[in-house]
Backbone as a chain_set.jsonl record, in Angstrom:
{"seq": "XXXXXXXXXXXXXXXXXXXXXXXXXXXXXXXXXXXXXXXXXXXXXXXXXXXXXXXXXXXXXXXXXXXXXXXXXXXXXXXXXXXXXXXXXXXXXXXXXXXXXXXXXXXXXXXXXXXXXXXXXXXXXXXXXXXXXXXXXXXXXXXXXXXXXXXXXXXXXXXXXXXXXXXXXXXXXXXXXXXXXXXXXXXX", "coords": {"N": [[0.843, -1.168, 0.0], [0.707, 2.155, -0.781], [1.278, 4.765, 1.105], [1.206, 7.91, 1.458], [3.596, 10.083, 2.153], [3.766, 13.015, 3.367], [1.087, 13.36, 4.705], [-0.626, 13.547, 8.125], [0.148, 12.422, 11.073], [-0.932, 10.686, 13.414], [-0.925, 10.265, 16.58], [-1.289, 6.925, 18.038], [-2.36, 6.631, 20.287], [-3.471, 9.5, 21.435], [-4.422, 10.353, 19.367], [-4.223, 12.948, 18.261], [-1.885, 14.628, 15.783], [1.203, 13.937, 15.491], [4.658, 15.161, 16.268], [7.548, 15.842, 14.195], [10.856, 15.235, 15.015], [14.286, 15.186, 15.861], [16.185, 12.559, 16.881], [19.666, 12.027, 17.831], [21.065, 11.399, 14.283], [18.121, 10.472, 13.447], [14.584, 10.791, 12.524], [12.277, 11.077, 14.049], [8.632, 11.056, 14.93], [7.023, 12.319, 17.421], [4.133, 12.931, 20.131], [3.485, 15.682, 21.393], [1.111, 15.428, 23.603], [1.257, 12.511, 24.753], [3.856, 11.735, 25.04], [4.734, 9.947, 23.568], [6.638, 7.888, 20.708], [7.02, 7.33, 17.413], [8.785, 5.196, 15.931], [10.165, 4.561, 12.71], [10.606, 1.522, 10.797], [13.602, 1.338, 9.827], [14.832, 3.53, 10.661], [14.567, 2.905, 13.437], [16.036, 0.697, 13.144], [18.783, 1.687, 13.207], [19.335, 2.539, 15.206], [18.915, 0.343, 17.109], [21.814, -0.883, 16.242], [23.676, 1.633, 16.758], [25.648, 2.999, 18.363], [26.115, 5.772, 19.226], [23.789, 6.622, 18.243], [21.744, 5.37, 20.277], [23.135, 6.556, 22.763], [21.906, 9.064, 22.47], [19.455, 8.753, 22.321], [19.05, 8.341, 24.867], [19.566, 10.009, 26.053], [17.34, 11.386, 25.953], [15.215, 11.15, 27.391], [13.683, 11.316, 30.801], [13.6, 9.511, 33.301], [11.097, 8.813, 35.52], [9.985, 8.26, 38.709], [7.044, 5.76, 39.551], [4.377, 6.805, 40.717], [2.227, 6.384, 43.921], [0.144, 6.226, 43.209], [-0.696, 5.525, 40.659], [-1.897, 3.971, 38.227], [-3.079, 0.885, 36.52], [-2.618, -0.277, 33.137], [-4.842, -0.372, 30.788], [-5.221, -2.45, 28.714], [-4.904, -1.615, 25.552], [-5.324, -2.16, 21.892], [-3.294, -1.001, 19.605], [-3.374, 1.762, 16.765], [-1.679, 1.983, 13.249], [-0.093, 4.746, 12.729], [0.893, 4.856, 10.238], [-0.8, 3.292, 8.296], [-3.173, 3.2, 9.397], [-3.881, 0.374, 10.767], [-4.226, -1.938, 12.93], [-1.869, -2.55, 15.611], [0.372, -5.174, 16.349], [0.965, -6.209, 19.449], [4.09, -6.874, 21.027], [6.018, -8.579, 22.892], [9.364, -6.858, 23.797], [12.004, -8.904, 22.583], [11.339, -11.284, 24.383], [12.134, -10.756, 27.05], [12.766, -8.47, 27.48], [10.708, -7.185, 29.38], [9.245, -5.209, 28.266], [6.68, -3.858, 26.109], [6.076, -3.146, 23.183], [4.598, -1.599, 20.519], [3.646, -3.13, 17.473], [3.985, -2.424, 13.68], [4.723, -4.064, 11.312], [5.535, -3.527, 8.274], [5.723, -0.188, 8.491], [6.192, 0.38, 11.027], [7.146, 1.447, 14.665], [5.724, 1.812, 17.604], [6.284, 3.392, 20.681], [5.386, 3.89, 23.633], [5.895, 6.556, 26.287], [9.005, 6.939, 27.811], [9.845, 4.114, 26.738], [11.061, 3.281, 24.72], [13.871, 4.353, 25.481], [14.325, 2.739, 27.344], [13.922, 0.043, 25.994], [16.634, 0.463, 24.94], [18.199, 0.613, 27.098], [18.472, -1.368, 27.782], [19.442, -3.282, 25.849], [22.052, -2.04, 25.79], [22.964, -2.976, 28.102], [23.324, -5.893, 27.489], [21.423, -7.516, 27.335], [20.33, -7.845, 24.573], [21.476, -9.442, 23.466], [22.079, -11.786, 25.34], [19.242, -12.712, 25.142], [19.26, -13.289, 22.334], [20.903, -15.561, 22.406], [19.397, -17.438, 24.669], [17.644, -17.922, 22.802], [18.669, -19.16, 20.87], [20.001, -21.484, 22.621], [17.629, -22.877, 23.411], [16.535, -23.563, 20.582], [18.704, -25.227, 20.123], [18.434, -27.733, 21.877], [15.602, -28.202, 21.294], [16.621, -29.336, 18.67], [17.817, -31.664, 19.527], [16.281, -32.885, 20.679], [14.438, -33.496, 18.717], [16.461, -35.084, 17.331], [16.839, -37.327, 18.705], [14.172, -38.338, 18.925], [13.569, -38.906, 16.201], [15.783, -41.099, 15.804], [14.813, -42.491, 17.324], [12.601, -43.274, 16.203], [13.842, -44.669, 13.25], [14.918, -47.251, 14.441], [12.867, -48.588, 14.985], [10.704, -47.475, 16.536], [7.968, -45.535, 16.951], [7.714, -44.911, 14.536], [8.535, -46.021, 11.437], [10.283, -46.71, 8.138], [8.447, -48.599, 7.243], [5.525, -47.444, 7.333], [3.1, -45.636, 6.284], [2.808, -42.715, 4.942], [5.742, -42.154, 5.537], [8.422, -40.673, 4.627], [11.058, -40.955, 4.493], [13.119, -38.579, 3.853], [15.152, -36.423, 5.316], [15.319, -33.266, 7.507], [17.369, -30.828, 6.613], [18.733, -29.588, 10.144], [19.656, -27.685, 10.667], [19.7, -25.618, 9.047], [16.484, -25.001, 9.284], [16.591, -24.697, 12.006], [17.835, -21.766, 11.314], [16.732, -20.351, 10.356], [14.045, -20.259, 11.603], [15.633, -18.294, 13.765], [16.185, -16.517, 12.798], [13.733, -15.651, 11.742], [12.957, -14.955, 14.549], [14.762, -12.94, 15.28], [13.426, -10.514, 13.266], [10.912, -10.294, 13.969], [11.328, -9.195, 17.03], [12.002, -6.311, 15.978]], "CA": [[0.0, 0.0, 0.0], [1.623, 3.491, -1.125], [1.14, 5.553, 2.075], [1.541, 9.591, 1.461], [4.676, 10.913, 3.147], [3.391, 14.238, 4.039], [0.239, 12.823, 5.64], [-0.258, 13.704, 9.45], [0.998, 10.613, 11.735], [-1.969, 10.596, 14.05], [-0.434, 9.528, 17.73], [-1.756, 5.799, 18.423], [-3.116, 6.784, 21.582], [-4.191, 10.318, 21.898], [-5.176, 10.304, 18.191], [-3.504, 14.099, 17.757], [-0.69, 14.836, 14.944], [2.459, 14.007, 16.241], [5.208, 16.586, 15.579], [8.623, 15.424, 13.944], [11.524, 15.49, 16.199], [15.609, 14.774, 15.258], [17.219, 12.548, 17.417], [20.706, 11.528, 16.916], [20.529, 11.053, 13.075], [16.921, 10.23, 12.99], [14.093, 11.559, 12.284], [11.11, 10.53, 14.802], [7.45, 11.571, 15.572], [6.3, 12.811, 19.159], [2.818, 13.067, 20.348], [3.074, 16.178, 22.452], [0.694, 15.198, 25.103], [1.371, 11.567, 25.832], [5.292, 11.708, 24.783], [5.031, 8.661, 22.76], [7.426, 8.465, 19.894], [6.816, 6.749, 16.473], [9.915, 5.203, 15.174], [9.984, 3.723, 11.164], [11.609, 0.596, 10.646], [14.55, 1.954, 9.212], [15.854, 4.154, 11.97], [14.97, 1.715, 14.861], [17.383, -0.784, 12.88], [19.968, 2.221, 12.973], [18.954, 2.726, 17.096], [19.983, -0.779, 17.729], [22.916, -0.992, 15.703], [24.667, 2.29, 16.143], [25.523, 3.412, 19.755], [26.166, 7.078, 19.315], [22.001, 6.465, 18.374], [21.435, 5.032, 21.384], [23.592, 7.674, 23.562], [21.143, 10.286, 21.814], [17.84, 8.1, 22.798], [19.337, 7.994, 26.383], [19.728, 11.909, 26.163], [16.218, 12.541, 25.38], [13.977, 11.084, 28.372], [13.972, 11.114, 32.493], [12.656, 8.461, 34.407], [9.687, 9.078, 36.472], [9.192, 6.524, 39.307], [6.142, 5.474, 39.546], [3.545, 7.357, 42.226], [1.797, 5.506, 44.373], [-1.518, 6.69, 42.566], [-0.125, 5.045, 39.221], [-3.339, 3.51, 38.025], [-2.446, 0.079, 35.67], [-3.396, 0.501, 31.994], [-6.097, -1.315, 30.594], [-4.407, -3.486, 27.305], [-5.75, -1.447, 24.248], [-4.559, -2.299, 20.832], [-3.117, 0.628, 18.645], [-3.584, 1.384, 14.978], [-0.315, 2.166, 13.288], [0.102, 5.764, 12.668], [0.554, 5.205, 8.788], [-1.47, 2.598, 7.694], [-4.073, 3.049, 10.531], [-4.345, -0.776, 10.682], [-4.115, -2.443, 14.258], [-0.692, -3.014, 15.588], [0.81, -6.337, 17.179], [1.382, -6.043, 20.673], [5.059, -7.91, 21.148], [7.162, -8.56, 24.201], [10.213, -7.117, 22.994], [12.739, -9.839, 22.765], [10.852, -12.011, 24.834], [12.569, -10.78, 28.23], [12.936, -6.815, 27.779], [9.849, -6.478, 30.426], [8.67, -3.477, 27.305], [5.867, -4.252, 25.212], [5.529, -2.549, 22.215], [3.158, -2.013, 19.304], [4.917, -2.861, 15.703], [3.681, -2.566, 12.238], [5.689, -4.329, 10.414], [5.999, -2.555, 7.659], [6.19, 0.886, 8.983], [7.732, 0.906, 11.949], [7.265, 0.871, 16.353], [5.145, 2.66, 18.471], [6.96, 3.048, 21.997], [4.767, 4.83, 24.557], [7.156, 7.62, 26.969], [10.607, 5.704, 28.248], [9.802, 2.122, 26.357], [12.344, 3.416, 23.421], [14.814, 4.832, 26.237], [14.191, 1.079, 28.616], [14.776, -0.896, 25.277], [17.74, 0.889, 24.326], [19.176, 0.472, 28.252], [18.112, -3.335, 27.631], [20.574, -3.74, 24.578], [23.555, -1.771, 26.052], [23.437, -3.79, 29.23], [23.666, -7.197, 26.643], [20.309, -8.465, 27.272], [19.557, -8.67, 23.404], [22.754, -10.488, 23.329], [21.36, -12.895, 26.145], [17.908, -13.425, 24.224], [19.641, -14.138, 21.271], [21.979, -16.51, 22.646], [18.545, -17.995, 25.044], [17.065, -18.656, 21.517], [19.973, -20.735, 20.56], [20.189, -23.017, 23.575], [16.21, -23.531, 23.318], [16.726, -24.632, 19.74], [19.217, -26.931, 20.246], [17.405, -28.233, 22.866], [14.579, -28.698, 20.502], [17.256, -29.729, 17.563], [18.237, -32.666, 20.309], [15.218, -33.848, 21.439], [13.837, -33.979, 17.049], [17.254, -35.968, 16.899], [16.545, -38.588, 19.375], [12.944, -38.879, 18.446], [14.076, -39.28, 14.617], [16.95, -42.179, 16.199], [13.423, -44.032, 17.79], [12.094, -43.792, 14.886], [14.767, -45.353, 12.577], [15.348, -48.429, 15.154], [11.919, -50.119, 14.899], [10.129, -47.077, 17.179], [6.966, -44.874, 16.767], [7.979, -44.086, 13.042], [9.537, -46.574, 10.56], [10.374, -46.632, 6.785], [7.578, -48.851, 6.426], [4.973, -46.855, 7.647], [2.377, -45.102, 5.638], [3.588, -41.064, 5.135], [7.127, -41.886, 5.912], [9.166, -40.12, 3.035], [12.588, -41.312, 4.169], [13.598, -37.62, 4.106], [15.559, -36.055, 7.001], [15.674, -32.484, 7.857], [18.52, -30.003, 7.73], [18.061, -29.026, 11.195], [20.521, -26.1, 11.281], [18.435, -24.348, 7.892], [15.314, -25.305, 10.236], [16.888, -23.262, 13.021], [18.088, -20.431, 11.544], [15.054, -19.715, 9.745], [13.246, -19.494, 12.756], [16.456, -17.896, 14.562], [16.009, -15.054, 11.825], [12.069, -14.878, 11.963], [12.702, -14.455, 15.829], [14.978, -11.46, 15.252], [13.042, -10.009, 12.903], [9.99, -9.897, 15.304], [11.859, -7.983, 17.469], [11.748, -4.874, 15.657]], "C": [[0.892, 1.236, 0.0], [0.432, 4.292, 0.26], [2.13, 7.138, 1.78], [2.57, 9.961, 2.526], [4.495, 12.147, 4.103], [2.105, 14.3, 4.624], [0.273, 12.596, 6.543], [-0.238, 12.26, 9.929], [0.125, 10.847, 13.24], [-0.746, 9.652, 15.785], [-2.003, 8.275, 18.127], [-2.986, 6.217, 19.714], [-4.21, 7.802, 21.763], [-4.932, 10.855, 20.555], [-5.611, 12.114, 17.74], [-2.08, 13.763, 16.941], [0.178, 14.682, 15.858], [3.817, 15.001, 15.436], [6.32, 15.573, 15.13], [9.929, 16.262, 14.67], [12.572, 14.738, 15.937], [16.2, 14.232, 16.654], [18.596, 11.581, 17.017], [20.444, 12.178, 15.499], [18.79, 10.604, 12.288], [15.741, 10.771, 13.436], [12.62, 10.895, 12.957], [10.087, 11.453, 14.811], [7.378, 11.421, 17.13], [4.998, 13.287, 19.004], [3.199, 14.221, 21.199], [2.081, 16.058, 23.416], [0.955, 13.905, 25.684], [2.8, 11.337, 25.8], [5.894, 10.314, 24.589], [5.714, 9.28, 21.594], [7.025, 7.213, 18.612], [8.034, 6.701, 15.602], [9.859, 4.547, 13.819], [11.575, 2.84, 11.359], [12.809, 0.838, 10.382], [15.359, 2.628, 10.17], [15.417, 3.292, 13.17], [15.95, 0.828, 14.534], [19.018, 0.261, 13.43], [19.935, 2.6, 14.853], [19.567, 1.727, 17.371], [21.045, -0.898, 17.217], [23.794, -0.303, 16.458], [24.343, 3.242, 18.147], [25.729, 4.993, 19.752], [24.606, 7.278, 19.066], [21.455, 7.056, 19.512], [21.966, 6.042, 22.628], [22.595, 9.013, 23.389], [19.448, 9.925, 22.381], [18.321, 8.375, 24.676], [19.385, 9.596, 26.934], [18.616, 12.458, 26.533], [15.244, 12.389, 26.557], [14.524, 11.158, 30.141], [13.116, 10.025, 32.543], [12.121, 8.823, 35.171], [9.638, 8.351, 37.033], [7.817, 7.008, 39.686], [5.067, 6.15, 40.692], [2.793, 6.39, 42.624], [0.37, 5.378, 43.6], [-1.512, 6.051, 41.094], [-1.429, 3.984, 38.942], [-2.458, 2.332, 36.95], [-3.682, 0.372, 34.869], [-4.333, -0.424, 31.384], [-5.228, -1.221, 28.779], [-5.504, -2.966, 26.167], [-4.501, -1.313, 22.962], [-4.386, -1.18, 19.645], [-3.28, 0.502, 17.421], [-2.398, 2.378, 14.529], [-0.515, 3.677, 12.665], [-0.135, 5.999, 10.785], [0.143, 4.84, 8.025], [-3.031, 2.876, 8.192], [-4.087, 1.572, 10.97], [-3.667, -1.27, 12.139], [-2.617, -3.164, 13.744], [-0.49, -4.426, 16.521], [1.164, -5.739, 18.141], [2.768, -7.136, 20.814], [6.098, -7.366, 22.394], [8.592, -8.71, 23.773], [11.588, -8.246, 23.262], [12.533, -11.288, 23.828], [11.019, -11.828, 26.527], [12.98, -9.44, 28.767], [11.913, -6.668, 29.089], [9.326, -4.936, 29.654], [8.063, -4.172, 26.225], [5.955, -3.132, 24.512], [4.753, -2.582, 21.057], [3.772, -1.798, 18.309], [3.723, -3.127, 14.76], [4.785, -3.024, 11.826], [6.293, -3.948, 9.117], [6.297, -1.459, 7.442], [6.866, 0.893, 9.775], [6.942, 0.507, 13.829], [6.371, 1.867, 16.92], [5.847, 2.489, 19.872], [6.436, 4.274, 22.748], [6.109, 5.771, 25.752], [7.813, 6.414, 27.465], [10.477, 4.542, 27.442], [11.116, 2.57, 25.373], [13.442, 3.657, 24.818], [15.184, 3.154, 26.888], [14.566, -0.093, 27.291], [16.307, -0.647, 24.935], [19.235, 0.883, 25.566], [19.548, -1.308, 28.066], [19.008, -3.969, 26.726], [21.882, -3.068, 25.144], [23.735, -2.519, 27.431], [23.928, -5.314, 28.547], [22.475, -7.608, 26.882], [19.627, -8.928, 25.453], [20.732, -9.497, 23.008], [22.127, -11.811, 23.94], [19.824, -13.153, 25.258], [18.549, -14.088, 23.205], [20.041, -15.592, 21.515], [20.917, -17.805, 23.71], [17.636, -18.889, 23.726], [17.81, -19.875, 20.78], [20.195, -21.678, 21.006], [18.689, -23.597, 23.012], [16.026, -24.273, 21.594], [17.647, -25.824, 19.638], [19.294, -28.223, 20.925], [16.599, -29.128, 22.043], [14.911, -29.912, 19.31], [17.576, -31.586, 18.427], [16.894, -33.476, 20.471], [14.348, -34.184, 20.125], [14.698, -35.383, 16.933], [16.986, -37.287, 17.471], [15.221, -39.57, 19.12], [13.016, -39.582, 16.762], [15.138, -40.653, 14.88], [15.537, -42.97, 16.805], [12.672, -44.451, 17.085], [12.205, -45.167, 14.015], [14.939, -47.152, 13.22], [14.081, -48.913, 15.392], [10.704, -48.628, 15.697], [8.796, -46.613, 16.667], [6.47, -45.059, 15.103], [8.792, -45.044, 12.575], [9.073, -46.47, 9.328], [8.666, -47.334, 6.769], [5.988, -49.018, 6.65], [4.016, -45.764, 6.91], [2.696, -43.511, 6.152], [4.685, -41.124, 5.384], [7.809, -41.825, 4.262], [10.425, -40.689, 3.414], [13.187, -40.041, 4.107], [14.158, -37.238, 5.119], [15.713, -34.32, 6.077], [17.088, -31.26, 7.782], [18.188, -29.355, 8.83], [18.489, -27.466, 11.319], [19.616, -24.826, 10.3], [17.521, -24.053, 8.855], [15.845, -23.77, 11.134], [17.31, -21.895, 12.616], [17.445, -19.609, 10.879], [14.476, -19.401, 10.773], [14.254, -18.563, 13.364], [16.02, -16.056, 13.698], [14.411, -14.581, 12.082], [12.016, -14.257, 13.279], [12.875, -12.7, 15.836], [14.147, -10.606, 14.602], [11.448, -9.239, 13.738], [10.194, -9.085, 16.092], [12.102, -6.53, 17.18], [10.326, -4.437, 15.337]], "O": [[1.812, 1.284, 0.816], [-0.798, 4.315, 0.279], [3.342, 7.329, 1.882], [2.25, 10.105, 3.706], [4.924, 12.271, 5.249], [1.873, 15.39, 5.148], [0.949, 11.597, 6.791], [-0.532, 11.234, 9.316], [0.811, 11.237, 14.185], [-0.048, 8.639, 15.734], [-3.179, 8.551, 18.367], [-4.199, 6.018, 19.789], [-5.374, 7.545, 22.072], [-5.873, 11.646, 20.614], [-6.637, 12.541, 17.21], [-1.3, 12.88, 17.299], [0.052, 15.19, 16.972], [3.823, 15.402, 14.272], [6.188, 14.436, 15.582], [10.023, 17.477, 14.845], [12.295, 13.559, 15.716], [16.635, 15.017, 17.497], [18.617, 10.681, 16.178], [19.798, 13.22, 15.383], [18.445, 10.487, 11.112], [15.677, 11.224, 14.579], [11.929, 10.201, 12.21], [10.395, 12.641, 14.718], [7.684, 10.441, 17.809], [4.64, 13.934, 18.02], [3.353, 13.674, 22.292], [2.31, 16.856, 24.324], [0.953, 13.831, 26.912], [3.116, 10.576, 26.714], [6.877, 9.734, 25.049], [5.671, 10.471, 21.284], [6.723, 6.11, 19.067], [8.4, 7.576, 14.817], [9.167, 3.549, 14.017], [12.73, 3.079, 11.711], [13.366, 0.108, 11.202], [16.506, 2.266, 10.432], [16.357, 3.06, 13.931], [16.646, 0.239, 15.361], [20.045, -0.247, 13.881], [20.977, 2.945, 15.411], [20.695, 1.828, 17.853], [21.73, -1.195, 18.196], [24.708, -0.944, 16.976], [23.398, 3.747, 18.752], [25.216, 5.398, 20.795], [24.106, 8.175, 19.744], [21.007, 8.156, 19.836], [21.122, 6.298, 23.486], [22.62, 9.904, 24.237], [18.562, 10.708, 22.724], [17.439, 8.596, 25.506], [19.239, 10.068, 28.061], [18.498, 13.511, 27.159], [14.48, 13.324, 26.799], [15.698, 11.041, 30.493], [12.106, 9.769, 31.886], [12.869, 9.461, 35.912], [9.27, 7.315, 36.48], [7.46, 8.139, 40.015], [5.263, 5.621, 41.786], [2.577, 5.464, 41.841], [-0.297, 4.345, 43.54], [-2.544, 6.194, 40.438], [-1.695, 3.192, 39.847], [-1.346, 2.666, 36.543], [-4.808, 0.801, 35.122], [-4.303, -1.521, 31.942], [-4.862, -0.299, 28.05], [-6.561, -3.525, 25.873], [-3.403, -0.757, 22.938], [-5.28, -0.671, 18.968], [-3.348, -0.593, 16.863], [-2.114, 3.376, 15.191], [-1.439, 3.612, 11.854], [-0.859, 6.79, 10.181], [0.246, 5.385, 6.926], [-3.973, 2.764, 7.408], [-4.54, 1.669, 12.111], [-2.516, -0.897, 12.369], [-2.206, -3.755, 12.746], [-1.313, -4.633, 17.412], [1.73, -4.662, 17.957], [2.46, -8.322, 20.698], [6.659, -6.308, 22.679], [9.154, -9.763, 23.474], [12.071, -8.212, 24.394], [13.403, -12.144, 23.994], [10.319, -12.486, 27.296], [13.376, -9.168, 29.9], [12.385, -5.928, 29.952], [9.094, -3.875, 30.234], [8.679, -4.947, 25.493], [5.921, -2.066, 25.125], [4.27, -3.642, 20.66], [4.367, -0.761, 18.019], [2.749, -3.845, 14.99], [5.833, -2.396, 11.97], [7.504, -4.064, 8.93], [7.015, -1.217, 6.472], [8.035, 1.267, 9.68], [6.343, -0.538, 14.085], [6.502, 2.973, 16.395], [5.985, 1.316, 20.219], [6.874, 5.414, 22.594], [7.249, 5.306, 25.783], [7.383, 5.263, 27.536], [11.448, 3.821, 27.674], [12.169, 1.948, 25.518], [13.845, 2.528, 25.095], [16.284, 2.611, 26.795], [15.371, -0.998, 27.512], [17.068, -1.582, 24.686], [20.445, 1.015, 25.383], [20.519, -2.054, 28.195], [19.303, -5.156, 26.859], [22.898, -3.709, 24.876], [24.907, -2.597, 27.801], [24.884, -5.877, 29.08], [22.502, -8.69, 26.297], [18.855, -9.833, 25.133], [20.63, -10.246, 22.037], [21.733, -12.743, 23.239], [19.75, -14.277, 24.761], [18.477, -15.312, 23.098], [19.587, -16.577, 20.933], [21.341, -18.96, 23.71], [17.171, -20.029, 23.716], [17.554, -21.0, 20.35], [20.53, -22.699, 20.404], [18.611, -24.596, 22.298], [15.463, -25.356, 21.435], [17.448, -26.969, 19.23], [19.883, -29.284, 20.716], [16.705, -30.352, 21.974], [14.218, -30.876, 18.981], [17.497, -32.589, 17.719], [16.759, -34.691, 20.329], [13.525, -35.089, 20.269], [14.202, -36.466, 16.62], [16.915, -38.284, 16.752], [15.101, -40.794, 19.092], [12.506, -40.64, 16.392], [15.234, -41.315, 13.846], [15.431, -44.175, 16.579], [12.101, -45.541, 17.067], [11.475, -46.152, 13.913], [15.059, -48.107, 12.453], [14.116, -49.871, 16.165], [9.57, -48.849, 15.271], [8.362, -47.377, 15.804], [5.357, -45.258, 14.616], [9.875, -45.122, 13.156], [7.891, -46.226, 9.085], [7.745, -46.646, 6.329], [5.291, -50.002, 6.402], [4.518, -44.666, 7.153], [2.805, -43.135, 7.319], [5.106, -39.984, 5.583], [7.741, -42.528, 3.254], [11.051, -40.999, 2.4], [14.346, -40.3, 4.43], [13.669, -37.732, 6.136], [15.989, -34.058, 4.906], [17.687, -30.912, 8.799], [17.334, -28.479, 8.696], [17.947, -26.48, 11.818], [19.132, -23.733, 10.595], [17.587, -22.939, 9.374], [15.654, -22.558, 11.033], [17.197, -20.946, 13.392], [17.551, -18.384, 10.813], [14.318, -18.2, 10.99], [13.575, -17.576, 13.647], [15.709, -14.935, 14.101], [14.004, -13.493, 12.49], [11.312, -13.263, 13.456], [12.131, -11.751, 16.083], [13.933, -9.633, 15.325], [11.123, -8.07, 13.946], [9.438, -8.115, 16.133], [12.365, -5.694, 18.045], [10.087, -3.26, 15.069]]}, "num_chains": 1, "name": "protein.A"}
């Protein structure tokens, strides 16, 4: 879908224009009243990558703790700024503790601090540690296919001469790093 460039970028939430706003190198939307930020695919890739970014994201917000009066938010699903079309809610990297709302083909919605709290979350190594959590859990998985595929072969569950058995095997490692890639990609 060809989406108009110079077409206002409606904030998810408060469903006012959001203004455009330079940080680092890139070129973000802000909602002035709820101080959500609307990042496009493209410069969030250059956020995680490129740490002088990230020094610039870390520039831009304070932390607020929480008042005692802090009301919890009732789980509503956003519509993406430049498609309008409802965004995925995803737990980023599976262990950030920061949900955000992605379009996948545009780009991130990250309500006030979530861009700042992911961007602490990657310079501490935690998307290092997810990654590297995704790796054990497949070869985990890759182990426990292998053994089941070895009970097979020896008379078990599953033999050649068995109605649907192709005799085919698996590359497991393609297997995994197809998903290993779909994971990352999720993540943005």
């Amino acid at each position: 879908m060809e989406v108009d460039p110079t077409a206002p970028r409606l904030c998810p939430r408060c469903d006012i224009d959001t203004k455009a706003v330079v940080v680092g190198a890139n070129r973000l939307r802000e909602c002035s009243k709820c101080e959500g930020l609307w990042v496009d695919a493209e410069s969030l890739e250059q956020i995680y990558k490129d740490r002088e970014q990230q020094v610039a994201i870390l520039g831009t917000a304070v932390d607020l703790p929480l008042s005692p009066n802090s009301k919890i938010e009732v789980v509503r699903y956003l519509r993406c700024p430049v498609c309008r079309v409802l965004m995925n809610r995803v737990h980023f990297a599976k262990c950030s503790h920061v949900i955000v709302d992605v379009c996948k083909p545009h780009g991130t919605w990250f309500d006030k601090d979530e861009l700042r709290r992911i961007v602490e979350f990657i310079r501490a190594g935690g998307l290092d540690e997810a990654r590297a959590r995704e790796v054990r859990e497949l070869e985990r998985k890759r182990r426990q296919f292998e053994s089941t595929q070895g009970a097979a072969s020896s008379g078990g569950f599953l033999s050649n001469n068995q109605p649907g058995w192709s005799g085919s095997t698996f590359d497991l490692w393609d297997i995994a790093a197809a998903v290993a890639a779909a994971i990352f990609r999720g993540w943005h």
